[in-house]
N, C-alpha and C positions, 0 to 999 in steps of 0.2 A: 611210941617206942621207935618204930621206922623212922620218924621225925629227927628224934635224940641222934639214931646213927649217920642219916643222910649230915645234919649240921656238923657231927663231930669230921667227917669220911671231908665235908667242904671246906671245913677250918683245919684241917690236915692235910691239903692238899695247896692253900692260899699259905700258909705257913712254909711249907714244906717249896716253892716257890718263890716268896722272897728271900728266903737260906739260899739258893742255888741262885739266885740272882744276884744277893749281895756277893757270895762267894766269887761269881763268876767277871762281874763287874767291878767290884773297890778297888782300890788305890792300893799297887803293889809296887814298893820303892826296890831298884834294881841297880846295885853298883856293878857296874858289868867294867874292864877295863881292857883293852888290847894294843899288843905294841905289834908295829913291825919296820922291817928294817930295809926299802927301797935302796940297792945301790947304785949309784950313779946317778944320780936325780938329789935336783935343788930341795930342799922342802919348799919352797914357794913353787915349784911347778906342780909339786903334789895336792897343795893349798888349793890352786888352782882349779885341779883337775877336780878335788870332790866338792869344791866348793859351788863350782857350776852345773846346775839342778838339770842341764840336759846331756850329763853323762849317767844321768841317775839310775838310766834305763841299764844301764853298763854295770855299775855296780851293783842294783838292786832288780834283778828280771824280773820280780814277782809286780813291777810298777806298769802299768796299759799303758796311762795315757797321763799327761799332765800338761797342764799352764799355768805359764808367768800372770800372774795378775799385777804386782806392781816392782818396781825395782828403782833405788835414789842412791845417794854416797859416789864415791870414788875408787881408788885402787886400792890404799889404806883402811877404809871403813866401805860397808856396803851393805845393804839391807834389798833383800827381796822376799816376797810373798807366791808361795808357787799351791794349786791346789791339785790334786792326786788320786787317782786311782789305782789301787792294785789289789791284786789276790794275794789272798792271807796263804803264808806259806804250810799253816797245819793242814787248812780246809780248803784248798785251791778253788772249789765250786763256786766260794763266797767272798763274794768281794767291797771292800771298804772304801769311800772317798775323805779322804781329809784336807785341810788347809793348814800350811804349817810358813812360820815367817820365821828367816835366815837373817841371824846375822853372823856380818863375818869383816873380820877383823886383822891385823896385824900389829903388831908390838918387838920393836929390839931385836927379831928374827924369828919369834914366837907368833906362829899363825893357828887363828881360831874360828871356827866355826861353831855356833851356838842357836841350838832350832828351838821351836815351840810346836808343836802340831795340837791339832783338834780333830778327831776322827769320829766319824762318824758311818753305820753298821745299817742295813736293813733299811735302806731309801732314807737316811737320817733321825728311824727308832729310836735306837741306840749310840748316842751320842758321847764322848770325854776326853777331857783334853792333858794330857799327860801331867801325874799330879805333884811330878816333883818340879815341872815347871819348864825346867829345859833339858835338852841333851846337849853334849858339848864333843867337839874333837878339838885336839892342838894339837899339832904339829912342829915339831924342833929336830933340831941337828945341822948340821955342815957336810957341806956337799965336799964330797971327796973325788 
C-alpha cells in the first residue's frame, strides 16, 4: 500500500514538472510593434546608431558584456555575429548568454535590421533559439 502511494506522490510530481516545464519553456509567438518619432535626425543616423551592437550597452543596461565574433558586407548590406551576456530584467540575479547574428540592410531609404538569437540559461541547461525565427526593426521617414 505505501508502495501504491510513494509511485502515485512520484508520478505526480515527474508529471506535475514537465507541465511547468513545458509551460514555462515553449514557443510563445509575440507581435509586439512600436513607433517613435526622432526629430531632427536622418533615419540613417538612427539606423546607424542601433544597428551598431556597441551602443547596445546604451540602449539595453540589463547587457554585461559582449563580443563581436564575426562581421563581413558593406555600408548597404552587412552581417555581424555578436554573443551576449545579460541579466534578465524580471530576475536581475540570473543571468543569460546568447549568440545572436545581425543582419542589417538598407533599401530606397527603408533601413532594417533583422536578428536571430539563441539563448541560453543556467551555464547552457536551458537552451532556445527564438521560434518565430527572427526579430526585425525598420526604420523610415524623412529628415526634416
Amino acid at each position: 500500500m505505501q508502495r501504491v502511494v510513494k509511485r502515485r506522490l512520484t508520478f505526480l510530481l515527474a508529471g506535475t514538472i514537465i507541465a511547468v516545464s513545458y509551460l514555462l519553456f515553449r514557443c510563445h509567438l509575440y507581435d509586439y510593434q512600436e513607433s517613435a518619432i526622432i526629430k531632427n535626425v536622418a533615419p540613417a543616423n538612427v539606423w546607424e546608431y542601433v544597428a551598431d551592437f556597441g551602443n547596445m550597452k546604451h540602449l539595453n543596461p540589463t547587457i554585461v558584456e559582449f563580443d563581436i565574433l564575426s562581421e563581413s558586407g558593406n555600408y548597404n548590406r552587412w552581417q555581424y555575429s555578436a554573443e551576449y551576456t545579460e541579466n534578465l530584467s524580471h530576475w536581475p540575479y540570473l543571468s543569460n548568454r546568447a549568440v545572436a547574428h545581425f543582419d542589417v540592410s538598407s533599401e530606397h531609404g527603408t533601413y532594417f535590421i533583422v536578428s536571430n538569437h539563441h539563448t541560453c540559461m543556467l551555464g547552457g541547461l536551458l537552451c532556445r533559439k527564438y521560434c518565430t525565427g527572427a526579430s526585425s526593426v525598420r526604420i523610415t521617414g524623412r529628415f526634416q
